[in-house]
N, C-alpha and C positions, 0 to 999 in steps of 0.2 A: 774252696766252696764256690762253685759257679753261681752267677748274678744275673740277672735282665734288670734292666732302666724300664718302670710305666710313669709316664707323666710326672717326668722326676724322679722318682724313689724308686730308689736300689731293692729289689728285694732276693733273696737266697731262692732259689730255682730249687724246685724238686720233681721226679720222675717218677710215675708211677703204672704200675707197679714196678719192684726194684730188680733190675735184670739177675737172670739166674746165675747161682753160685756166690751172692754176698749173703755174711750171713744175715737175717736179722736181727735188728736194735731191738735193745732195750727200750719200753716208750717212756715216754719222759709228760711231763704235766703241760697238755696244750691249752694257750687262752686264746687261740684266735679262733678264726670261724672253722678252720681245717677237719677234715674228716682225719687227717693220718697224724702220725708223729712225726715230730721234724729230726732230718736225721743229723749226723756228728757233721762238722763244719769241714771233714777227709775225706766227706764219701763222695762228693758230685767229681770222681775221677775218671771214669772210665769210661769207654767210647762211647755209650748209649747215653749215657749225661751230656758228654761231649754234643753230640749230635743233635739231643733236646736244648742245648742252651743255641744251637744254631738254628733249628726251626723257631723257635718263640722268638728270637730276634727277629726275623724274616714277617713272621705274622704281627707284631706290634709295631710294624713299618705302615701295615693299615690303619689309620687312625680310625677308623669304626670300629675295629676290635679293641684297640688300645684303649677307646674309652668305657667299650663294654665291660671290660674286665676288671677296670677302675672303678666303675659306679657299680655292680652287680652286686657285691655284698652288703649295699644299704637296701636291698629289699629283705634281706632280714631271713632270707631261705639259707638253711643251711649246706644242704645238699644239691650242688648246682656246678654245669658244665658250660660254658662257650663251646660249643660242639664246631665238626670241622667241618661242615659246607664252607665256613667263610676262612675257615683255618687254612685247611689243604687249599685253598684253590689262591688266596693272598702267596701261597709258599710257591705254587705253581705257574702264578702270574708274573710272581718276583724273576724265577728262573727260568723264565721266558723272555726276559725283556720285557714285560708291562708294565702299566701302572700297577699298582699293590691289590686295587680294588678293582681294577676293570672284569667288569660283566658279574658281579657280586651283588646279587637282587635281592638276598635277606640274609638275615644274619638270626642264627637259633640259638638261643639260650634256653638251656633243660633241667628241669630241676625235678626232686623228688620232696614229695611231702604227703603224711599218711591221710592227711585230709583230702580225701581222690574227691568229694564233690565240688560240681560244676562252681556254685557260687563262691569256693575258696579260691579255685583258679582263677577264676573272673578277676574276685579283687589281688591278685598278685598281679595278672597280666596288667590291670587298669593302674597301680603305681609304678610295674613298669613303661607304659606308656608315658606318665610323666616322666620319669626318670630319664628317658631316651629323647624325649619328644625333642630337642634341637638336632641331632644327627642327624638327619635326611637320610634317615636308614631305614627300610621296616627291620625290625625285630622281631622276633617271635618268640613266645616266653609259654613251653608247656610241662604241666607237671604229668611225670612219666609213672605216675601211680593209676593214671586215666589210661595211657596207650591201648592195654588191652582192649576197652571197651567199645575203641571204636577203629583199631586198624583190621579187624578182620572184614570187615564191610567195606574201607578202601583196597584190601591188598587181596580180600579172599582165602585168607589162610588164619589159620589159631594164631593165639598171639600171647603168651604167659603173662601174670602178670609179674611186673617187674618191682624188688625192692631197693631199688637206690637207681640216680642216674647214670651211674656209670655201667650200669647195666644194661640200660637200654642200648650204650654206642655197643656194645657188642655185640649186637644183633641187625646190626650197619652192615650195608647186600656186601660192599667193597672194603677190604681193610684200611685203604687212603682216609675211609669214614669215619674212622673210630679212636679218632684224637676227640681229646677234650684240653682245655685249658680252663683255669681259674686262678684268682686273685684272692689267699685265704688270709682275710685279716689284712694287717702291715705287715708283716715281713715275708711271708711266703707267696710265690710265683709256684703253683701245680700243675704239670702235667700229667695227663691220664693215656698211658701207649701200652694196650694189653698185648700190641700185638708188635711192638716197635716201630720206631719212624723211620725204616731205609724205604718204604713206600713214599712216604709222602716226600723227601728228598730229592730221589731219584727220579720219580713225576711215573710210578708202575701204578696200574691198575689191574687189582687183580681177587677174585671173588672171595669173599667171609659166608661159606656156605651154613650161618648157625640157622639160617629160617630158609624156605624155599622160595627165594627170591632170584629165580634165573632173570625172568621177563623185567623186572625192575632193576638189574645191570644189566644188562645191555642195553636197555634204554637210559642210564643213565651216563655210562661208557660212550654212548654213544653219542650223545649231546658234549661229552667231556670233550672226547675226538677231534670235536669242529674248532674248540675253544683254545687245545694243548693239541698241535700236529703230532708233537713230539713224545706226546704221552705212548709209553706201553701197555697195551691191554692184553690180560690173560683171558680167555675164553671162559667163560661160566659151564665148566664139568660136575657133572653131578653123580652121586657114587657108584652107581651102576656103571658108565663108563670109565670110572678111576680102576672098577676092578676089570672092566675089559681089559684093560689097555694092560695090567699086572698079568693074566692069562695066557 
């Protein structure tokens, strides 16, 4: 069973969703804050586990994440991501030679709760502001039951609404985007890789076309570029040129 160390304590790594071709478990009776079942103590074997116990190493080498992920479940939100603006880019600072955190202006944490009004978010975001307030971090703490209501007036486009957070990273322009980490309870370490981590690894960028977000990667790419020379970037193709190009 593979392990990460946060702030002392050991806890059992898990991957999620479980790569294709195991079969699934049995669930078994969870008390922690975990949305999954915890799996048999055999399974973290194979290379995509492999691989996730070596990116969570890499991002809990930033101590902003490290602590975010430690204090997050005393706000009491079940359903919640450390999302990878600060994940991927600590993994891509690392394998560049940088500091862990250099050039990491905030750090988002995303949670889902059915209570979409404003004044429930307020009061989560305002205990998270205590909760954080010594990091010299901003934070950012949104519940993703709101997203719909107000990204089509920043981005210009529909926007569904979503029912859980792990929902929302899937709708991240870049697949690099669409890690999540969490800290469920004391024993489990969760990662969320719908789309697997040889992106965030290998430092690719390369488009998650689920919403028409061409202009917000490449401006996003684009900014990455200055930061990661070494970064690969895939062009933002959109389907009508995927079928040219099959023609």
């Amino acid at each position: 069973m593979a392990h990460v160390v946060l702030n002392s304590r050991t806890l059992r790594l898990r991957v999620f969703p479980k790569p294709k071709g195991k079969p699934a478990r049995p669930k078994r009776e969870n008390k922690t804050l975990a949305l999954f079942d915890p799996p048999a103590d055999d399974s973290m074997d194979g290379p995509a586990d492999k691989l996730a116990e070596k990116v969570a190493a890499l991002c809990l080498l930033n101590r902003i994440n490290a602590e975010i992920l430690a204090r997050a479940p005393s706000l009491g939100v079940r359903d919640w991501w450390l999302t990878a603006g600060s994940l991927t880019a600590t993994v891509w600072n690392l394998r560049s030679g940088r500091a862990a955190n250099q050039g990491i202006r905030d750090y988002d944490l995303a949670y889902f709760s059915e209570d979409a009004s404003e004044e429930a978010e307020e009061e989560v975001q305002r205990a998270a502001a205590r909760l954080f307030a010594d990091l010299e971090a901003a934070v950012t703490v949104r519940n993703q039951a709101r997203t719909h209501l107000w990204y089509g007036e920043k981005f210009g486009i529909a926007y569904p609404p979503l029912t859980s957070a792990s929902e929302g990273l899937l709708r991240e322009p870049a697949i690099a985007s669409t890690l999540g980490m969490k800290c469920s309870g004391s024993d489990f370490f969760d990662v969320y890789a719908p789309f697997g981590l040889g992106d965030v690894w290998d430092m690719v960028a390369r488009p998650n076309r689920a919403l028409p977000l061409a202009a917000a990667y490449e401006d996003m790419t684009a900014r990455w570029q200055v930061r990661w020379p070494r970064l690969v970037i895939y062009p933002w193709v959109d389907d009508q040129e995927i079928n040219k190009q099959k023609q």
